[in-house]
C-alpha positions in Angstrom: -21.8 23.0 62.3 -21.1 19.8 64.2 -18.8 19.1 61.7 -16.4 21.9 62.2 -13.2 21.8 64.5 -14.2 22.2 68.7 -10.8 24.3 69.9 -10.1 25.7 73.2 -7.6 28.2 73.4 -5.0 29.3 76.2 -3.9 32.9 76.0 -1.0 33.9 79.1 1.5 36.1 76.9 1.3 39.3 79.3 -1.2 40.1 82.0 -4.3 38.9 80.6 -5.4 34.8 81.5 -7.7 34.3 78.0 -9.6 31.0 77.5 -11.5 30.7 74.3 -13.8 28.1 72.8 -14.3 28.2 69.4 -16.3 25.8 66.8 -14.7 26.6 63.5 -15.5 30.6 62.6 -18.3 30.7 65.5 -17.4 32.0 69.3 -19.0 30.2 71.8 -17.0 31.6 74.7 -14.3 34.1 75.3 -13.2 34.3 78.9 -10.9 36.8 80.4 -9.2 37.2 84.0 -6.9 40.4 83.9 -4.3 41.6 86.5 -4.0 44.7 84.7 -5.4 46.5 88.7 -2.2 44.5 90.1 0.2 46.6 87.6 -1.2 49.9 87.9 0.6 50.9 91.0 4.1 49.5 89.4 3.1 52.2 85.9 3.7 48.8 83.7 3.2 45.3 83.8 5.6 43.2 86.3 5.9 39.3 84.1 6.4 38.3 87.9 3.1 39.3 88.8 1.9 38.5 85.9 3.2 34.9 86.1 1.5 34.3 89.4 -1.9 35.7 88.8 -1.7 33.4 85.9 -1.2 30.3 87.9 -4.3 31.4 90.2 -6.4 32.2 86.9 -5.8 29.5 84.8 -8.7 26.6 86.2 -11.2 28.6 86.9 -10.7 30.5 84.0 -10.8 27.3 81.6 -14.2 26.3 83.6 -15.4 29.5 83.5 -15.2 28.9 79.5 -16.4 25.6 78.8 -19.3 26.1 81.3 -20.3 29.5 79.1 -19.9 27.7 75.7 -21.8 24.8 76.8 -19.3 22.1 76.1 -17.8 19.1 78.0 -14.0 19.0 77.9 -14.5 16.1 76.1 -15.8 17.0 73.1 -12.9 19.4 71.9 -10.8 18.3 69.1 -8.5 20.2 70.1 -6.1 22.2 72.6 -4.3 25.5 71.1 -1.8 27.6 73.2 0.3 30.8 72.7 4.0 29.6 72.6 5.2 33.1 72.0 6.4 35.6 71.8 5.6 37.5 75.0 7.0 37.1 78.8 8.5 33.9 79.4 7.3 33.2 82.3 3.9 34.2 81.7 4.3 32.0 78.4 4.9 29.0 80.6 2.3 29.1 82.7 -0.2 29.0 79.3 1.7 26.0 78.0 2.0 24.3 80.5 -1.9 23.9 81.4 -2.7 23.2 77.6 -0.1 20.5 77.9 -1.8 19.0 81.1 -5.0 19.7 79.4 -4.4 17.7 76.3 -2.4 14.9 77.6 -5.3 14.1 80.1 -7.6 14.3 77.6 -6.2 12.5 75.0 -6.3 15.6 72.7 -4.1 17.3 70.0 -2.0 20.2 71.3 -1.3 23.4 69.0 1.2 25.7 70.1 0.6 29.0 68.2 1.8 32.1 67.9 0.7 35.5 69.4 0.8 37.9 66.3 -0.6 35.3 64.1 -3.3 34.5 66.5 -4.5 38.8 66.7 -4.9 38.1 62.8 -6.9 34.8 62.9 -9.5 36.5 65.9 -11.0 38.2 62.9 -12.9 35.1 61.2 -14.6 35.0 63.9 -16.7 38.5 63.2 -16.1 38.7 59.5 -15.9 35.4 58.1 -12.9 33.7 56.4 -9.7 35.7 55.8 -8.6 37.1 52.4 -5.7 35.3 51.2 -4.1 37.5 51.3 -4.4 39.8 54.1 -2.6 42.5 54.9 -2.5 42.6 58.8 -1.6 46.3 60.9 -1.1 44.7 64.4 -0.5 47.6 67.0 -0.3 46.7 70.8 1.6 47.5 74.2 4.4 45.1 72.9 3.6 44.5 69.3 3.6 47.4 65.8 4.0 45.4 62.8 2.6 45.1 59.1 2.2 41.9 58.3 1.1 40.1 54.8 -0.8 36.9 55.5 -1.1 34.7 52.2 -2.1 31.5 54.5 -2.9 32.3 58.3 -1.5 28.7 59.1 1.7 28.5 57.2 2.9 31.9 55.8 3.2 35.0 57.5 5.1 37.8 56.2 6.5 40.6 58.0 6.8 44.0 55.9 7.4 46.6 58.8 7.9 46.7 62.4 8.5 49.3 65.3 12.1 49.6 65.6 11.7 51.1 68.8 8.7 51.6 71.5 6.0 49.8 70.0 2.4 52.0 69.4 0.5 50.8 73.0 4.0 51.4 74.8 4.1 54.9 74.1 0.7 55.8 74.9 1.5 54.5 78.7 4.9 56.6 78.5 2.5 59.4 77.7 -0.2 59.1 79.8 2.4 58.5 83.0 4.0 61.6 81.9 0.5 63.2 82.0 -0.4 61.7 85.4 -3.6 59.8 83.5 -2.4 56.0 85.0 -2.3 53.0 83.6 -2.7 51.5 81.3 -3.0 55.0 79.0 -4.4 54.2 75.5 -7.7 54.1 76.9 -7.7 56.6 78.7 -5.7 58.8 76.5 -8.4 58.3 73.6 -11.2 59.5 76.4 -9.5 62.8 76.5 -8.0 63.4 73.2 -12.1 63.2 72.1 -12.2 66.2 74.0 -9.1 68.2 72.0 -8.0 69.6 69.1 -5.7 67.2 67.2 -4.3 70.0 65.0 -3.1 72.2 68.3 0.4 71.0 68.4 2.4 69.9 65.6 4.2 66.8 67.3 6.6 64.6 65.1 5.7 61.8 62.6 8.5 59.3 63.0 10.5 57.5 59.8 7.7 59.4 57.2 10.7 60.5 55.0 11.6 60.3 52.0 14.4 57.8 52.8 13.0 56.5 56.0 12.0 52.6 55.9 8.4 52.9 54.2 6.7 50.7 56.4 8.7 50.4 59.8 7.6 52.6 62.3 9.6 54.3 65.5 7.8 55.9 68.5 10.3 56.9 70.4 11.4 60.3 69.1 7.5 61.7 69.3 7.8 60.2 72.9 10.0 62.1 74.0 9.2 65.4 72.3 5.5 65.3 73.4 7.2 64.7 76.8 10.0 67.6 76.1 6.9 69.6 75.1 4.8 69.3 78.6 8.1 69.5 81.0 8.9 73.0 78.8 4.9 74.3 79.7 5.2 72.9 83.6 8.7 74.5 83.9 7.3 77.9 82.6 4.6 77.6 85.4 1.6 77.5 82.6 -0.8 74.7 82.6 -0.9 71.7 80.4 -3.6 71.2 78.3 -4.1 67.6 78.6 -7.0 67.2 76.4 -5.3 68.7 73.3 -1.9 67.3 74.0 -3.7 63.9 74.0 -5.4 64.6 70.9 -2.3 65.7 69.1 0.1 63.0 70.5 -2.6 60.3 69.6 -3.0 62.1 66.0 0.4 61.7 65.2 0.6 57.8 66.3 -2.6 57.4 64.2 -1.5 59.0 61.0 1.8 57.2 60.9 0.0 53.8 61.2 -2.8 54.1 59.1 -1.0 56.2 56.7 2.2 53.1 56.0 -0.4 50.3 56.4 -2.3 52.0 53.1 0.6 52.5 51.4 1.4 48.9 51.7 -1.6 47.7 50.1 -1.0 49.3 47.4 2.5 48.5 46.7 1.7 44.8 47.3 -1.8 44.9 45.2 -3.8 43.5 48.5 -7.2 45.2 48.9 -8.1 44.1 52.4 -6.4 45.8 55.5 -7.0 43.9 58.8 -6.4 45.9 61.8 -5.9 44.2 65.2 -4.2 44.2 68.5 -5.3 46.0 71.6 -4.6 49.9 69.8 -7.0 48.9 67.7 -9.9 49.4 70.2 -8.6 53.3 69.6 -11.6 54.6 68.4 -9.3 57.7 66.5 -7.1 55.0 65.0 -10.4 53.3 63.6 -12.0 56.3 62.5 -8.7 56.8 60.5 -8.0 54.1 59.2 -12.0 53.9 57.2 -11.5 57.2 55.4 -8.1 56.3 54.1 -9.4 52.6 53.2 -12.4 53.9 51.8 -10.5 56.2 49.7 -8.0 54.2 48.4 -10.4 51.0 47.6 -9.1 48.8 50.6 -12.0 47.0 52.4 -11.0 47.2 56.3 -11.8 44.6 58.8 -11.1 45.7 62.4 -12.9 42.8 64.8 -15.3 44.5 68.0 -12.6 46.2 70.7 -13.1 43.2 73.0 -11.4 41.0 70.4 -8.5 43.3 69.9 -6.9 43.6 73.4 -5.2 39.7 74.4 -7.9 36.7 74.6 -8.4 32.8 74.4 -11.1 33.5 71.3 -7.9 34.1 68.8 -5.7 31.5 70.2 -8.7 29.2 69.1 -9.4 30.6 65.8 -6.0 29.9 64.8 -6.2 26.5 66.5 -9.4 25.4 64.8 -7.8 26.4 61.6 -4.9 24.3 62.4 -7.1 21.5 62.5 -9.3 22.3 59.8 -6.4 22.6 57.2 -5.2 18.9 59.2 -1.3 21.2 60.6 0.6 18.8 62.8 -0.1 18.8 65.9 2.5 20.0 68.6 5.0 17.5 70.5 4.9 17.0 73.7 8.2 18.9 74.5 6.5 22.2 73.5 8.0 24.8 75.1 7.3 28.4 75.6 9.4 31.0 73.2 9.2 34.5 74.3 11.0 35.8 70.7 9.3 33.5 68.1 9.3 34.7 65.1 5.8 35.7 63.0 7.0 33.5 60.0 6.4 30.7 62.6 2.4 31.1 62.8 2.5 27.5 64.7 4.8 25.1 66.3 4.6 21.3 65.3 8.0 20.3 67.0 10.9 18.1 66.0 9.1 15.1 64.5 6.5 16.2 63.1 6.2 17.2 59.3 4.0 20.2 57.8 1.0 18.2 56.9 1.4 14.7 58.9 -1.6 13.5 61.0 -1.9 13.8 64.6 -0.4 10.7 65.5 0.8 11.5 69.1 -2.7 11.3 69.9 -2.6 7.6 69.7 0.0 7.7 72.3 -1.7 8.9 74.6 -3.7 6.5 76.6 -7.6 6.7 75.7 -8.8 6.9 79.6 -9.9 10.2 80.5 -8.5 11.4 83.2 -10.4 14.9 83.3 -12.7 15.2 86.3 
């Protein structure tokens, strides 16, 4: 156990400060400080807001973590940060602490990316990844297949939202509904309550020509919104229960119906479902009778690993330096658009496999108090 790569992780994309500690595949401590209160009265997250509670989040945060896994600061091989994609400014905030971090500790710095990272998160329930995976990601910002055949080096995107992502559209709905933000959760407390089959709401790009594994929200968006504006204008009431259950149905079949259908086509028996959707206890129900069905072992990690957190950031970064990835350079920077075939950032000088020598430029004192 000693052995095995110490990683702290730094998680700012959106409105969730994550720190993580990890020691190779075992958790040791995941700490979260949301703003998610501070962007319920705006309907949606504000990256200003976000930005700032950030800043006030970060130290404690990081503390807060090391104190829970037990750990001195000095013992971690190891700094990884999400450079992207997300909100720039929230981005920044994340990579610039793990920059502070590393340089006054004298530590390698791994700048990694988001999706990637909501793959990784799963070693740490379910034990090394398949190589190689087939990855359903589904978020607020974020519906993509992805095909994984090394988490550190090659990550292939099959299918993506072209439009509102799966999370996104379950706030539109639940605004619409009056139900607040955010709305997957509370949209999957209700539709428990309804009847899934009681309104026959669109399945987006499921033809026979459509893309077979991108995926577009929009259009049930707005007809599940067409739908209540039709009952409220006719005076009748809403049935919020069932329209939750049928809108959240629909997103659900789609996703677990194209990730399946991937698998096969690409001959990958393991489906990984993560992202913060994927605490949607329909979308997991789902997604086990298809798998089971069709031979696919699923792995979907414990909701609390789903949503944004410093644990996958330093699953991903442990694996970094377990399979010895160059480290970052200095001049990391954040990237709100990069790319999934990117799972990590080494910067200019550094080539795919060489050691960590920036380390040694960094002077030895530790100036962590």
């Amino acid at each position: 156990m000693a052995d095995e790569p110490l990683v702290l992780g730094i998680e700012t994309s959106c409105d969730e400060t994550g720190v993580g500690v990890v020691r190779g595949t075992t958790l040791l401590a995941d700490a979260v400080a949301s703003s998610v209160d501070e962007h319920a009265r705006f309907g949606g997250v504000v990256p200003e807001v976000a930005s700032r509670a950030h800043l006030e989040a970060m130290v404690p945060t990081i503390e807060r973590a090391l104190k829970e896994a037990g750990v001195s600061a000095r013992d971690l091989d190891g700094i990884a940060v999400t450079a992207g994609p997300g909100l720039a400014g929230a981005l920044l905030v994340g990579v610039s602490a793990a920059k502070a971090y590393a340089y006054a500790l004298g530590k390698p710095l791994y700048g990694v990316n988001h999706l990637a990272s909501h793959i990784c998160v799963d070693q740490l329930e379910h034990g090394p990844l398949p190589e190689p995976t087939m990855a359903l990601l589904v978020s607020g910002g974020h519906s993509s297949l992805l095909l994984s055949s090394d988490i550190t080096s090659d990550v292939r995107p099959m299918g993506a939202t072209i439009d509102d992502a799966a999370g996104e559209a379950f706030d539109k709905i639940a605004r619409v509904l009056n139900l607040g933000f955010p709305g997957g959760p509370v949209i999957d407390r209700y539709a428990r309550e309804g009847d899934p089959s009681a309104i026959a709401f669109p399945r987006g790009l499921t033809g026979p020509r459509d893309p077979a594994y991108d995926f577009s929200f929009s259009g049930l968006k707005t007809a599940v919104a067409r739908w209540i504006e039709a009952k409220r204008a006719a005076g009748e009431e809403v049935p919020v229960r069932d329209v939750s259950a049928s809108f959240q149905e629909a997103v659900v079949d789609v996703l677990t119906r194209k990730a399946v259908r991937a698998c096969k086509d690409e001959g990958v028996d393991h489906l990984m479902i993560g992202g913060g959707v994927a605490a949607n206890t329909r979308l997991r129900a789902l997604a086990r009778e298809r798998c089971e069905a069709a031979g696919i072992r699923l792995r979907v990690p414990r909701p609390g690993l789903c949503t944004d957190n410093g644990a996958m950031v330093a699953a991903l970064g442990a694996e970094m330096v377990a399979r010895n990835r160059a480290a970052s350079d200095w001049d990391l920077s954040a990237d709100s658009s990069l790319p999934v075939t990117e799972p990590h950032v080494p910067g200019h000088s550094h080539a795919p496999d060489r050691d960590h020598d920036h380390v040694h430029e960094v002077s030895k004192e530790n100036l962590y108090s």
